[in-house]
Every structure is written in C-alpha cells, then in structure tokens.
C-alpha positions in Angstrom: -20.2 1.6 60.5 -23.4 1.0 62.1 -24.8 4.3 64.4 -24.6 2.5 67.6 -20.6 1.8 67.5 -20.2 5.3 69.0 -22.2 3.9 71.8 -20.1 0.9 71.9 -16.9 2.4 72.5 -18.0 3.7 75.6 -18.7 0.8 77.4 -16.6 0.2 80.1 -15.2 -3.0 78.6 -15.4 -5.7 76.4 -17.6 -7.5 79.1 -19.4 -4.1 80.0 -23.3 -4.0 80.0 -23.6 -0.4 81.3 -26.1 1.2 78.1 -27.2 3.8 80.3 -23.1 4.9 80.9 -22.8 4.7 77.3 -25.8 6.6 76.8 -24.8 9.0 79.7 -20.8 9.6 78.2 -22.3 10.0 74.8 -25.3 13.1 76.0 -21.7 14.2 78.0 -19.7 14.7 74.7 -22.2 16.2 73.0 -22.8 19.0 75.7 -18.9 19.8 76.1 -18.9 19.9 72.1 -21.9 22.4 71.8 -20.6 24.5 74.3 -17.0 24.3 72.5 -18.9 24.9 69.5 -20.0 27.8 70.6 -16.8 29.5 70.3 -16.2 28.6 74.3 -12.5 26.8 74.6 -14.0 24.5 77.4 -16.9 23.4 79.0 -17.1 24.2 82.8 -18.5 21.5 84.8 -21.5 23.6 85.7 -22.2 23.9 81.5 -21.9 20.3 81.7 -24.1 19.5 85.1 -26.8 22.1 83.5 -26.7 20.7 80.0 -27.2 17.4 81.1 -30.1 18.1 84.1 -31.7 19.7 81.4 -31.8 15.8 79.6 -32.8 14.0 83.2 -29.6 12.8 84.1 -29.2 12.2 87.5 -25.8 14.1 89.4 -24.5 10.7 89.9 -24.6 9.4 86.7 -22.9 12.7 85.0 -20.4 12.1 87.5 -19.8 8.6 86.8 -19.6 9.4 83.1 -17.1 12.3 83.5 -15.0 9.8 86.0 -15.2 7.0 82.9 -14.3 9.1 80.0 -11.4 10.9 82.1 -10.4 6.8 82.3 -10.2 6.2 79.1 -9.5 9.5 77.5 -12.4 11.1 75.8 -12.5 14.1 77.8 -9.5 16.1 79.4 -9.3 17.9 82.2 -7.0 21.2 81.2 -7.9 23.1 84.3 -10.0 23.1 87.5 -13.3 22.0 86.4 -13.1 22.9 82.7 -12.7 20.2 80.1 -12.5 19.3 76.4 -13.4 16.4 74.6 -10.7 14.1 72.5 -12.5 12.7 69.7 
C-alpha cells in the first residue's frame, strides 16, 4: 500500500479535496498516539491544541479535524475533553 493511503482515508469523501484536513487529522493522530504512548490513557484537548500549535496548525483547523475524525470514528471521545484514537 502506497504511504499516502493513510492520507486518503481521511478525506471527507470520495469526492473530498480537503489535503490540508487530511494532513491536519493525520498530525492529530499522531499527537493523541505519542501522548498515549507515553503511558498517558488519553490525550486532553490541551495536549492535543499544544502538540499541534507546536506544528502551525491554526485553532480552527485542529478543531475541524477533531469534529471530522469524531464523524467518522478515528478518535473517541471517552470523557470531557480527553480522547483516544481508533486505529
């Protein structure tokens, strides 16, 4: 499987041409999974607002990509503001 089908399935659809909410849910995963990684049984979403300023990624875009995998079910919500990641 080519690299860039991770990117792929996180397009909003099958006529989606959102790269940079692809790009954005992908930098997303990766922040809840370090912090998870870390021994950490979720990531807050001020670990993943931090971890994700710290790329560039503008507060509207992290929330946008936190609204889109909640939609499709790459991340979960299991309490107030703390989250997991569904691979």
């Amino acid at each position: 499987m080519h690299p860039a089908a991770s990117f792929l399935d996180l397009l909003p659809d099958d006529e989606g041409d959102d790269p940079l909410l692809a790009l954005a849910c992908q930098m997303l995963l990766v922040v809840v999974e370090a912090e998870i990684g870390k021994g950490e049984p979720f990531a807050t979403l001020e670990v993943i607002f931090n971890g994700m300023n710290e790329h560039g990624v503008m507060p509207e875009e992290i929330d946008e990509a936190i609204d889109h995998l909640l939609a499709i079910g790459g991340l979960i919500e299991i309490d107030d503001d703390c989250f997991i990641a569904i691979a």
